[in-house]
C-alpha positions in Angstrom: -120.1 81.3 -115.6 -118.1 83.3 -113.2 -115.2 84.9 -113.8 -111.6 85.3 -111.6 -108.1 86.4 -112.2 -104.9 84.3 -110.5 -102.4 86.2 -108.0 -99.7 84.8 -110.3 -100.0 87.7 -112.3 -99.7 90.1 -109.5 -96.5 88.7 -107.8 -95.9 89.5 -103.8 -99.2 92.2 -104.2 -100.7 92.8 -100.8 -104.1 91.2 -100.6 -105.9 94.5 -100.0 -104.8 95.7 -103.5 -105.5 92.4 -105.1 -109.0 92.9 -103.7 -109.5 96.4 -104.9 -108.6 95.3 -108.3 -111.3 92.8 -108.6 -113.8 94.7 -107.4 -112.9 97.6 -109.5 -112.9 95.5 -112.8 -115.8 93.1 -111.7 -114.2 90.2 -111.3 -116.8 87.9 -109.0 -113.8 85.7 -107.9 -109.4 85.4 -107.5 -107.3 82.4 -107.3 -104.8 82.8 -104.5 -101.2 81.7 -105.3 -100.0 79.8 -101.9 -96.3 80.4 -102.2 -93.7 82.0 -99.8 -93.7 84.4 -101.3 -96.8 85.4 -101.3 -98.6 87.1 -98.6 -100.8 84.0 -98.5 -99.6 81.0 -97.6 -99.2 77.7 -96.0 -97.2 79.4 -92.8 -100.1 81.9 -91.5 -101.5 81.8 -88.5 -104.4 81.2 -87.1 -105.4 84.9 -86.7 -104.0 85.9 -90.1 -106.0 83.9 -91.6 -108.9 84.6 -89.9 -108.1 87.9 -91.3 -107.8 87.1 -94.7 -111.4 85.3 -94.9 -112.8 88.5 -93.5 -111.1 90.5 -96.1 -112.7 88.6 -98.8 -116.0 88.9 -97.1 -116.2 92.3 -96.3 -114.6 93.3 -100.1 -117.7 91.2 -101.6 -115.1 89.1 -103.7 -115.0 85.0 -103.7 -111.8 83.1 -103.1 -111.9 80.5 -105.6 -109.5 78.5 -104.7 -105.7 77.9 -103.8 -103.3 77.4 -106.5 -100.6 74.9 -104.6 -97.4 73.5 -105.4 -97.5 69.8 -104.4 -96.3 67.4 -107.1 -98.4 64.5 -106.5 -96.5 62.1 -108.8 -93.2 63.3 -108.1 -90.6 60.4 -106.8 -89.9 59.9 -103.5 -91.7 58.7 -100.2 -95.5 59.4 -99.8 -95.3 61.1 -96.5 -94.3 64.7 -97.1 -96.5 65.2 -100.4 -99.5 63.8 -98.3 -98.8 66.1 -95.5 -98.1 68.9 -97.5 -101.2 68.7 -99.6 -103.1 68.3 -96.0 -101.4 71.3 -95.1 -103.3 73.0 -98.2 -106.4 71.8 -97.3 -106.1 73.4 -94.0 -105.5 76.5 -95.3 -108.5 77.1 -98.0 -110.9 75.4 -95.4 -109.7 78.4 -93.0 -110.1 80.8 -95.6 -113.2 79.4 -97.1 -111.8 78.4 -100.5 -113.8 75.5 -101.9 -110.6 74.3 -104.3 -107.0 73.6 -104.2 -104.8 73.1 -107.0 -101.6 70.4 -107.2 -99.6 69.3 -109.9 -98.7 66.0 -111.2 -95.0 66.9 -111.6 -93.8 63.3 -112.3 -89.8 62.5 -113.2 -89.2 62.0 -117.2 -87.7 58.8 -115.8 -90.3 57.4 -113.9 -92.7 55.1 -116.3 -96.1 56.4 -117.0 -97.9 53.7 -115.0 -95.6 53.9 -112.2 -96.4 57.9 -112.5 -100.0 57.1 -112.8 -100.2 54.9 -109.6 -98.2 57.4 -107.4 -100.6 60.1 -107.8 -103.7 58.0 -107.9 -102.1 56.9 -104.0 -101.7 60.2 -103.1 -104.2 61.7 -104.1 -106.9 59.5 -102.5 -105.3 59.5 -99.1 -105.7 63.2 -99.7 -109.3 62.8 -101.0 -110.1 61.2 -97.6 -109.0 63.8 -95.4 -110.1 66.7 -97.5 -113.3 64.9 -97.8 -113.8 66.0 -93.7 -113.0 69.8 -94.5 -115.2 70.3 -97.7 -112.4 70.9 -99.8 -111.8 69.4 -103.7 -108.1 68.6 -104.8 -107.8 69.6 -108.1 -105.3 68.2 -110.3 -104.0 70.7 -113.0 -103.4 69.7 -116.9 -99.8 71.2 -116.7 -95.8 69.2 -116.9 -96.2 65.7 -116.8 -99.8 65.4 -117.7 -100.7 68.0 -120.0 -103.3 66.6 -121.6 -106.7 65.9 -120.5 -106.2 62.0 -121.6 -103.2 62.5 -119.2 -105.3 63.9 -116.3 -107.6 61.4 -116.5 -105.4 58.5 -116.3 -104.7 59.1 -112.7 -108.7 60.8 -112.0 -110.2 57.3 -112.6 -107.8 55.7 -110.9 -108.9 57.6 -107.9 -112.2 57.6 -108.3 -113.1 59.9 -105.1 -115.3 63.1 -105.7 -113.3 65.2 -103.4 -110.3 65.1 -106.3 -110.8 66.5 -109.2 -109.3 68.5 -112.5 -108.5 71.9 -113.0 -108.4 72.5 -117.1 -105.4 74.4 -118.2 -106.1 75.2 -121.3 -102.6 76.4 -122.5 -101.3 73.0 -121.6 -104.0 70.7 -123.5 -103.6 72.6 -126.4 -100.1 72.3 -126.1 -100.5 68.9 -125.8 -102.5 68.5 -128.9 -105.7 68.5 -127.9 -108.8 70.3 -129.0 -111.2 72.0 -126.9 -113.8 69.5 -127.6 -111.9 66.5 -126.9 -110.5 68.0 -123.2 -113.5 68.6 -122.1 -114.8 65.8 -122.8 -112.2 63.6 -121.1 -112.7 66.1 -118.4 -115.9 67.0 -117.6 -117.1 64.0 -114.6 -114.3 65.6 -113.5 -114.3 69.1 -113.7 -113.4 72.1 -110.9 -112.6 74.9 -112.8 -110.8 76.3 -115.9 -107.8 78.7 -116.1 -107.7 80.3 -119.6 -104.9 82.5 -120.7 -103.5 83.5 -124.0 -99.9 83.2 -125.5 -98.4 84.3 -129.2 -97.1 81.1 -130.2 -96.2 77.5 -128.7 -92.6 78.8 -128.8 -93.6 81.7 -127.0 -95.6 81.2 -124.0 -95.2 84.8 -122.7 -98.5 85.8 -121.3 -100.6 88.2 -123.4 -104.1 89.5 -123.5 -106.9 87.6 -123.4 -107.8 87.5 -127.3 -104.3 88.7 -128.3 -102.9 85.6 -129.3 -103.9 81.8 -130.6 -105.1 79.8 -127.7 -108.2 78.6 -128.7 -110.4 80.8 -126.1 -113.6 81.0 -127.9 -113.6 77.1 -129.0 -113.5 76.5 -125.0 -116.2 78.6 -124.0 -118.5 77.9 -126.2 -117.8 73.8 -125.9 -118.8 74.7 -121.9 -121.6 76.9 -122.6 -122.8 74.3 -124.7 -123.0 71.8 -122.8 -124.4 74.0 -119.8 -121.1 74.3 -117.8 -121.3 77.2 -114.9 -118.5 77.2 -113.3 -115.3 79.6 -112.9 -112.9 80.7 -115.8 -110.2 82.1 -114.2 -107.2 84.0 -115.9 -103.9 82.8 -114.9 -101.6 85.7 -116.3 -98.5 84.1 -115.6 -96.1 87.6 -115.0 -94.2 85.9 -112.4 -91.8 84.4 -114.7 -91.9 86.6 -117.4 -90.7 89.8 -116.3 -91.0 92.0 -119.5 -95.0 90.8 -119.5 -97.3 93.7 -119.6 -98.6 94.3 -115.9 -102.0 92.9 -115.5 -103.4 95.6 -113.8 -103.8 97.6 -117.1 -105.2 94.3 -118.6 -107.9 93.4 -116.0 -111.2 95.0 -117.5 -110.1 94.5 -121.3 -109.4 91.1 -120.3 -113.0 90.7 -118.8 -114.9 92.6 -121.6 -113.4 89.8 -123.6 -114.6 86.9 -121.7 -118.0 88.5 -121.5 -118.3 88.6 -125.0 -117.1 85.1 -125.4 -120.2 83.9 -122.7 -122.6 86.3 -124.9 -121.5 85.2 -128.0 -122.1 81.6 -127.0 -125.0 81.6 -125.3 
């Protein structure tokens, strides 16, 4: 497996920087947050992001993938969350980033099968034009479908191999779910996971990989055992919790501990 680190836990850091980091704690891959606020995102031009690619290419470092912010189950007419997510698409197939994440984001109001049907609509319009770009839509376990039985719900309603799932694994376990049982609802499915680590279900505040109770080791060796080789990539979520450590000082401790997860389960 191969391992990255999200931009959500370096908030507003210039891309050069977020390179160097990588490379200097041998991460192979980074998952770009595409907000406004971030130095990437869905306003560049067509030379910036030219620019960006090359950055990636000459610094030896993958770009996994673009971590969105469509809600593709969210109420409301289908045109701006289809454009938007084309939008997306654009962008990682002018950076070269094989993935892009969205998020189900339905109302608490809406009914689960109206929910369900809204993003299964969406999301294979989507499918179709992504489809001519190269690019897989992944949809996250996170808000309104947590759980992998959630996730898949809408996924086989689609039924298109340009959508997929990107396995939070916070948010399935959250949900209830073990390891086991995620990734086997997920795995016809699967893009890539984001692994993390918190202190408590009350207390999500991003720690250290191996510093708190998410079951890390359980999830790595349930892909290693059934021959995943994909990406883990650590979302440190800093950006909303200010008094978080900095990641920075986290990076290689984080990856030492993933490496001994692979070892341990191989």
């Amino acid at each position: 497996m191969k391992l990255a680190f999200s931009t959500l836990g370096v908030p507003g850091l210039p891309l050069p920087d977020v390179l160097r980091l990588a490379t200097a704690h041998g991460y192979h891959g980074v998952e770009l947050r595409t907000h406004p606020e971030e130095p990437v995102h869905l306003g560049l031009g067509p030379a910036e992001r030219a620019d960006v690619a090359a950055e990636f290419k000459a610094a030896g470092v993958e770009l996994l993938g673009l971590a969105g912010y469509v809600r593709v189950a969210a109420p409301g007419d289908d045109g701006p969350v289809i454009e938007e997510a084309r939008r997306l698409v654009d962008l990682a197939h002018d950076l070269g980033a094989p993935f892009v994440r969205v998020f189900p984001g339905a109302d608490p109001e809406q009914s689960r099968r109206s929910a369900d049907a809204i993003a299964a609509r969406r999301l294979g319009t989507a499918a179709e034009y992504a489809a001519d770009f190269g690019v897989r839509i992944l949809l996250e376990t996170h808000d309104s479908h947590r759980t992998a039985a959630d996730a898949i719900r809408v996924l086989g309603l689609v039924g298109h191999r340009h959508v997929g799932s990107l396995w939070d694994v916070m948010h399935t376990w959250l949900g209830g779910e073990q390891p086991s049982e995620s990734y086997a609802a997920l795995a016809p499915y699967l893009g890539y996971v984001q692994v993390k680590d918190i202190a408590s279900a009350d207390d999500t505040t991003p720690l250290a990989l191996g510093a708190g109770v998410l079951p890390l080791a359980e999830c790595v060796e349930v892909l290693s055992r059934h021959g995943w080789d994909g990406w883990l990539c650590w979302e440190y979520e800093k950006r909303w919790y200010e008094d978080a450590a900095p990641l920075d000082g986290l990076l290689g401790a984080g990856r030492e501990h993933l490496a001994r997860l692979l070892n341990e389960s191989a």
